[in-house]
Structures are given as structure tokens and as C-alpha cells.
C-alpha positions as CSV (number, residue, x, y, z in Angstrom):
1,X,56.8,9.0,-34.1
2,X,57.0,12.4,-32.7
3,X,58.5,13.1,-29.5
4,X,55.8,14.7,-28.0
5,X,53.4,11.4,-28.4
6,X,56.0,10.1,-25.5
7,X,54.3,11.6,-22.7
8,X,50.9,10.1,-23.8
9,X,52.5,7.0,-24.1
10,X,53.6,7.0,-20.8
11,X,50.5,7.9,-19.3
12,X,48.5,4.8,-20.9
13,X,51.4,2.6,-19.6
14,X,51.0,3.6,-16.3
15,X,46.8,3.6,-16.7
16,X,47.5,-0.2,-16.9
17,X,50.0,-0.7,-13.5
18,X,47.4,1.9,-11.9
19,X,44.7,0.5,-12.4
20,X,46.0,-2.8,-12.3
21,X,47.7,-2.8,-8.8
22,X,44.6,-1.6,-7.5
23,X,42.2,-4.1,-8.9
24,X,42.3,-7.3,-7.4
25,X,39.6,-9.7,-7.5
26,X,37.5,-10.6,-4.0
27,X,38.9,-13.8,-3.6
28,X,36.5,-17.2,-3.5
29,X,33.9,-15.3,-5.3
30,X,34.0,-17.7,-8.7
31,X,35.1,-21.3,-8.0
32,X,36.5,-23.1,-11.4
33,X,34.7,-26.7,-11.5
34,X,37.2,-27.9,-14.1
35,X,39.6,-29.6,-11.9
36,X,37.3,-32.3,-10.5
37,X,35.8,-33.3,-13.9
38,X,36.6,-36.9,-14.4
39,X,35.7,-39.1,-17.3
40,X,35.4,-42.8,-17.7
41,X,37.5,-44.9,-19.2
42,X,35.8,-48.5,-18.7
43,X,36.4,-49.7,-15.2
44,X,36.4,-46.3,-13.4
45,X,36.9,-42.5,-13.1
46,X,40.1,-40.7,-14.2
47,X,40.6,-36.9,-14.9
48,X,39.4,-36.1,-17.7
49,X,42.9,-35.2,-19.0
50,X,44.0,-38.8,-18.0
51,X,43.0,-39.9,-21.7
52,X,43.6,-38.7,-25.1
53,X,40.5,-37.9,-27.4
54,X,37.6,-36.1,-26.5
55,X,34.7,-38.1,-24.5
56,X,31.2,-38.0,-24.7
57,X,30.6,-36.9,-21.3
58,X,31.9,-35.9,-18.0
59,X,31.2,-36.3,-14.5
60,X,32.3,-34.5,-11.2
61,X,30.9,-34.3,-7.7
62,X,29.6,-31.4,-5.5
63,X,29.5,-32.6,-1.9
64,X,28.0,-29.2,-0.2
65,X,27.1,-25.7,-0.9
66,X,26.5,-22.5,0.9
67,X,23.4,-20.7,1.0
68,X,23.4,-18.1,-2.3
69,X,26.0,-20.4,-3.9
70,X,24.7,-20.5,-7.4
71,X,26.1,-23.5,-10.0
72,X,26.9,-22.2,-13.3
73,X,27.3,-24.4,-16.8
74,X,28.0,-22.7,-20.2
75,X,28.9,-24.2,-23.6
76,X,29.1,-22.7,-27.5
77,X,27.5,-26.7,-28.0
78,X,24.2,-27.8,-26.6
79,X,24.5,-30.0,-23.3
80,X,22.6,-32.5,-21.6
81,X,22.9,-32.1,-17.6
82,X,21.9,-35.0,-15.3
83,X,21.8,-34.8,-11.5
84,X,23.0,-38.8,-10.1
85,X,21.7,-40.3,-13.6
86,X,18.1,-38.5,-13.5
87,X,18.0,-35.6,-16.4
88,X,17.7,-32.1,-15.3
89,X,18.2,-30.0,-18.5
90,X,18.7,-31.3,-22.1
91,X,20.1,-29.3,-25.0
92,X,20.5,-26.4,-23.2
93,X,23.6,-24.1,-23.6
94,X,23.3,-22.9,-20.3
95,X,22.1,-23.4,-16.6
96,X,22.0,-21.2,-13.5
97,X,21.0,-23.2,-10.7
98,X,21.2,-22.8,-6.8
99,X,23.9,-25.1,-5.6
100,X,22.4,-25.5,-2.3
101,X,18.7,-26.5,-3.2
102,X,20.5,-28.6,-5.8
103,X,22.1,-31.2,-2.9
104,X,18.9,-30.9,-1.1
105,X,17.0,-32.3,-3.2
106,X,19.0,-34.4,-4.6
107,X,22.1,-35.7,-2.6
108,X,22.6,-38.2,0.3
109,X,25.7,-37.7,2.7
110,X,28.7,-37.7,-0.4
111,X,26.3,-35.0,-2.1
112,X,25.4,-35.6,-5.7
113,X,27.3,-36.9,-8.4
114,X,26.7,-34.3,-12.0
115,X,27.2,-35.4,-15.6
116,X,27.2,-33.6,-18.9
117,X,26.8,-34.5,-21.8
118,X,27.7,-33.6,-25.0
119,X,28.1,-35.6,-28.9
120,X,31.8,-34.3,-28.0
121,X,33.2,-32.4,-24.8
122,X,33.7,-29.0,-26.1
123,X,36.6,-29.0,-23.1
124,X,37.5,-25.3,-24.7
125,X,33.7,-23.6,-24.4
126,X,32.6,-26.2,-21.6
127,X,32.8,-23.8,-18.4
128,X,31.7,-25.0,-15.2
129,X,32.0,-22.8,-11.4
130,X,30.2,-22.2,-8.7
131,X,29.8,-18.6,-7.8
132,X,29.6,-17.3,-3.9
133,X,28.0,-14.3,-2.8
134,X,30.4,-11.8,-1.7
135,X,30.1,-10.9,2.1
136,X,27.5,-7.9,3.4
137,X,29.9,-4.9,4.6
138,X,30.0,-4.5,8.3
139,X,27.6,-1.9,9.7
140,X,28.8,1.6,9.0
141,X,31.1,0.7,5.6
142,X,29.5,2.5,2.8
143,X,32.3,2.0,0.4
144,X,31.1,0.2,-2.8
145,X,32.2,-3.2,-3.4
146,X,35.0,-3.6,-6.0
147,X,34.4,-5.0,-9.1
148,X,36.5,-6.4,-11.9
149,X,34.4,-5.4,-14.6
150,X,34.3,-1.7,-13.6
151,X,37.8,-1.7,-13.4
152,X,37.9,-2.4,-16.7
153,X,36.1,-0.4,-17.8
154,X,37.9,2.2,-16.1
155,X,41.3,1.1,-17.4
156,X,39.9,0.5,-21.4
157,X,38.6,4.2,-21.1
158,X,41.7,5.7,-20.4
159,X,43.9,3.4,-23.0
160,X,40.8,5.0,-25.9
161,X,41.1,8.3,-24.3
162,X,45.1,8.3,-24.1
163,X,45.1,6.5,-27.4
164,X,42.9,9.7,-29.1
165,X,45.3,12.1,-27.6
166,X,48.2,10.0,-29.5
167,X,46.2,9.8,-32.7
168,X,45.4,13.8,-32.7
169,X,49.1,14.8,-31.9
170,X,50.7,12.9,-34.6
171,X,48.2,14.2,-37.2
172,X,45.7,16.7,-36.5
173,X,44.0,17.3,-39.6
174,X,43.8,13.5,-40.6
175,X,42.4,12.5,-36.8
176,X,39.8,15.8,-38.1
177,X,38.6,13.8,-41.2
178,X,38.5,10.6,-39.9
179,X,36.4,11.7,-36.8
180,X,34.0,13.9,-38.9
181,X,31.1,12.3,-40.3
182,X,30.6,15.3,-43.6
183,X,34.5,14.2,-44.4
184,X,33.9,10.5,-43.8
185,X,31.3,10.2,-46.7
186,X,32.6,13.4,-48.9
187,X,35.3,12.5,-51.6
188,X,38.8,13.2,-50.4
189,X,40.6,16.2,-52.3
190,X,43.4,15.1,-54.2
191,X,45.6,17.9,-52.5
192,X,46.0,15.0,-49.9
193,X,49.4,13.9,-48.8
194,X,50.0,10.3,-50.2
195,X,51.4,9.4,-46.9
196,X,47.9,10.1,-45.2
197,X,46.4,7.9,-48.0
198,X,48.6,4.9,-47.3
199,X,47.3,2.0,-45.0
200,X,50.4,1.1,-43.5
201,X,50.9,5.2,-42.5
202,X,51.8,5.5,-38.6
203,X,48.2,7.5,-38.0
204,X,46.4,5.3,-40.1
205,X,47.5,2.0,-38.3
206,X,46.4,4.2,-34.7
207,X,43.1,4.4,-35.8
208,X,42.4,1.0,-37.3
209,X,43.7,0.3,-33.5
210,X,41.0,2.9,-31.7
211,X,38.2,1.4,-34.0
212,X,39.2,-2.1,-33.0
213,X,39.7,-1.4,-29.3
214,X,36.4,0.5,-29.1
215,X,34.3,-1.8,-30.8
216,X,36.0,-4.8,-29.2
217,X,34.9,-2.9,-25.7
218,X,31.1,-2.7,-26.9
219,X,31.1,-6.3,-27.6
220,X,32.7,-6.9,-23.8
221,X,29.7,-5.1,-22.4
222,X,27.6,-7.0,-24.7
223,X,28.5,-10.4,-23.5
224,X,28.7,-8.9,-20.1
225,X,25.0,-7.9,-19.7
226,X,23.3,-9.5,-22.6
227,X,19.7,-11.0,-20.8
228,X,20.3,-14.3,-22.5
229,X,23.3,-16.4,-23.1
230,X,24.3,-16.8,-27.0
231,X,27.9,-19.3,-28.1
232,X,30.0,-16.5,-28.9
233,X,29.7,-15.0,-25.9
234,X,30.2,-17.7,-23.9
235,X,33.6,-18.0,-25.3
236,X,34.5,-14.6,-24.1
237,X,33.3,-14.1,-20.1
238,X,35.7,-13.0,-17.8
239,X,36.2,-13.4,-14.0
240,X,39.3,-11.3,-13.4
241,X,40.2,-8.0,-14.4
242,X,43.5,-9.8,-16.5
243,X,41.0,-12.0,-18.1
244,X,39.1,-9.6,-19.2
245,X,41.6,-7.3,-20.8
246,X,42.9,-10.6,-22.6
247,X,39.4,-11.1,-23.9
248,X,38.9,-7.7,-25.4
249,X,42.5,-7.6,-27.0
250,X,41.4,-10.9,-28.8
251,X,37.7,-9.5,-29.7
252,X,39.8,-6.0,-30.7
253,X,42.1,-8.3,-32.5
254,X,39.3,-10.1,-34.2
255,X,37.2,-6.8,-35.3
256,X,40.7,-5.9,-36.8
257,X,40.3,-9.6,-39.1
258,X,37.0,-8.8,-39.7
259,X,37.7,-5.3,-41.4
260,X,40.5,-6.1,-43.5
């Protein structure tokens, strides 16, 4: 690689500790479920990692909830959700329900006692939390709240920029054909360079790279703001700014699959 890709290099490294150090998530906002599920095992309740095998349901308790608190079950399989052993929902693949009115309704002093089920617990799709509104700024701050996912977006927009500004130093006139749409579909002269021809070619690999990374960020948004939930995206929401990148180096990675 040339020496002068260095610099651009080091500027999408430090786009990632910049970003990074200042992007830390409001703490309490998203409260993981997961710990309290327990399943039975014949006589009584045990975490649900307590036995091996995958169960046909599991059960957990929710003893209050502020006001706004919002419960929140997702699964790539279809779910049945009860509510102290009356149905609620059945095969649904999601619920958005307000925690508060929830226990109101349906809870005594010990709250109310949820179960799911499901022909098998899908414990890696199965996401449960409770999510709590984030506090009204104090009279006079007009600062934005901070949020996760506009960090990252921040922080994937520079990697694509700083990752174009690699691609177009190491080879000009291939980053030209590959971003122009007459050369994309036009039959390449034979006075190419074999090297620019190869698939393995430093250039080449950058840009299989961008097109993953970009497309994998489209998807993100996606299965951020898509009006409806659908399995694959379950399988891919993010609460922190870490989870997220993780998440859209896998979808980049699996766009990559997908092409070759």
C-alpha cells in the first residue's frame, strides 16, 4: 500500500476513538429482561440456563413499572404471550405494550407473572426489555439529547468517506471506472492492467469493502425505522453505539457472502 494512504488510515482510526469516547449511551434507558427468565423443570422455577435443551416456554415476573415504561418482545419465530395464564397475543412476532397499564390491569401486590411461548425458545432471536423514557431537560437546556444511533451514523459516514479517499489514492483511474455508471456497463478495453483485473488486487478488495459497508449501513437504517417488524431484522437491533457497529460489520460481512 502506498505511503500516502497512511494519513487516511489514521484518520478513520481515530473517527472510531472520537466518536466513540464521546458516545455513551443514557444509562437505564433499555432494560434487558433476559436475566429473570426462568423455566420449569417439574417441581419449580430455575433459570432458564439451569437446564440443557431448549424449552417450550418461559416465564419471568414484572413487579412495577413507571409511567412511559413501555415492554418490548421480539422473536425471528412466532410467540404466544400470556399475562398470569390468560392469553394476551398469540403468534405474533412482536409486542409493544405499556408496562404500567400492563400491572394495572392485571397484577395484585407481586405484580404479574409473563409467559411465552414458543414450539422451541428461540433463546438467540427471543429479546425481551423494558424501555424508559429518557428524562425532560431542565428549563433553559436546548441541547439535543444524545443518541446512539446518530452516532453511528456519524461514525459509519466518516469510516465510507475516509475509506473513498483510501480507495481513490491507491488507484485513481480504477476508483473512476468503478464509480462511473457509462464505464460500469461499457466493455473494459483490453489496454487494462491485469493487476486492476484481478479480484484479489489491493483496490479491488477496498471496494468490495465500501460496497459491503455501505449497503450493510442501508440495511441498519432499514431495520432501524422500518414501520413494521419483519425476522431478519429483529436479529440485528441495537441499543448501544458498540452493538450497533457489531451489527453492521456482520450485515457488511454478510452482503460480502452474498456477492461472491
Amino acid at each position: 500500500m502506498k505511503l500516502r494512504a497512511f494519513p487516511a488510515i489514521t484518520a478513520l482510526l481515530l473517527s472510531f476513538v472520537f466518536i466513540s469516547g464521546f458516545s455513551q449511551p443514557v444509562p437505564d434507558s433499555v432494560i434487558n429482561l433476559k436475566p429473570r427468565w426462568q423455566v420449569y423443570d417439574g417441581t419449580q422455577y430455575v433459570p432458564f440456563d439451569a437446564l440443557p435443551g431448549r424449552p417450550s416456554s418461559i416465564y419471568f415476573r414484572l413487579e412495577r413499572a413507571s409511567p412511559g415504561e413501555r415492554l418490548m418482545v421480539m422473536s425471528s419465530m412466532p410467540f404466544t404471550f400470556l399475562i398470569n395464564n390468560k392469553l394476551i397475543a398469540g403468534q405474533t412476532s412482536a409486542l409493544n405494550l405499556a408496562a404500567d397499564s400492563l400491572i394495572a390491569k392485571h397484577g395484585d401486590s407481586d405484580g404479574i407473572w409473563i409467559s411465552i411461548h414458543q414450539r422451541k425458545i428461540a433463546f438467540t432471536s427471543l429479546r425481551t426489555w423494558l424501555t424508559r423514557p429518557k428524562a425532560a431537560p431542565e428549563a433553559g437546556a436546548l441541547s439535543r439529547p444524545r443518541s446512539f444511533f446518530r452516532d453511528f451514523i456519524i461514525l459509519s459516514t466518516l469510516v465510507l468517506l475516509v475509506l473513498l479517499v483510501v480507495i481513490v489514492q491507491l488507484n485513481a483511474r480504477l476508483a473512476a471506472d468503478y464509480f462511473s455508471v457509462t464505464r460500469i456497463f461499457s466493455i473494459r478495453e483490453s489496454t487494462d492492467r491485469i493487476s486492476e483485473a484481478r479480484l484479489t488486487d489491493g483496490v479491488n478488495v477496498l471496494f468490495y469493502c465500501y460496497t459491503g459497508l455501505i449497503v450493510g449501513l442501508f440495511l441498519m437504517i432499514i431495520f432501524r425505522f422500518a414501520p413494521f417488524p419483519f425476522p431478519v431484522a429483529v436479529s440485528f437491533q441495537s441499543h448501544t453505539l458498540p452493538m450497533a457497529v457489531l451489527n453492521w460489520l456482520l450485515l457488511s460481512v454478510l452482503v460480502l457472502g452474498a456477492i461472491f
